[in-house]
C-alpha positions, 0 to 999 in steps of 0.5 A: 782442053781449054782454060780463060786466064786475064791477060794485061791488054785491058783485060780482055780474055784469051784462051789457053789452048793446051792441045795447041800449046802442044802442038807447038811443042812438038813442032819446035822439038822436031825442028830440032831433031830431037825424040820426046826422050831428048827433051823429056830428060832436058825438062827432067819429065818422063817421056809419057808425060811429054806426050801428054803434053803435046797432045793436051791430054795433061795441064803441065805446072809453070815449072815444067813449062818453065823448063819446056822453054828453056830446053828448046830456047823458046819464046814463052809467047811462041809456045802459049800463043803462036806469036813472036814478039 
């Protein structure tokens, strides 16, 4: 699932790619050592619900990717796009 959002750099388009934001996810809660449930319980999400969104089954609202990031001490840039600024 893929969705066209403006960015600021001259307005140039980037696309959000939810199976990779998910991908990401999961990489970052597994170097934690932690279940889909760890995390899900830290978001205040069901498990279910987590598994859709690593594999970018489901669109998460801001508030839950919010809560993603902050549970996992996450850089927000790291989760949509891959980078680390």
């Amino acid at each position: 699932m893929q969705k066209k959002i403006r960015t600021q750099n001259g307005g140039k388009m980037k696309e959000l790619d939810y199976r990779k934001i998910g991908m990401r996810i999961r990489h970052v809660r597994k170097a934690k050592s932690w279940s889909q449930d760890e995390l899900a319980k830290k978001c205040g999400i069901s498990m279910s619900f987590l598994g859709h969104i690593e594999r970018g089954t489901r669109i998460m609202s801001l508030e839950t990717f919010v809560n993603i990031c902050g549970a996992l001490d996450t850089n927000a840039d790291a989760l949509l796009w891959g980078e680390v600024f």
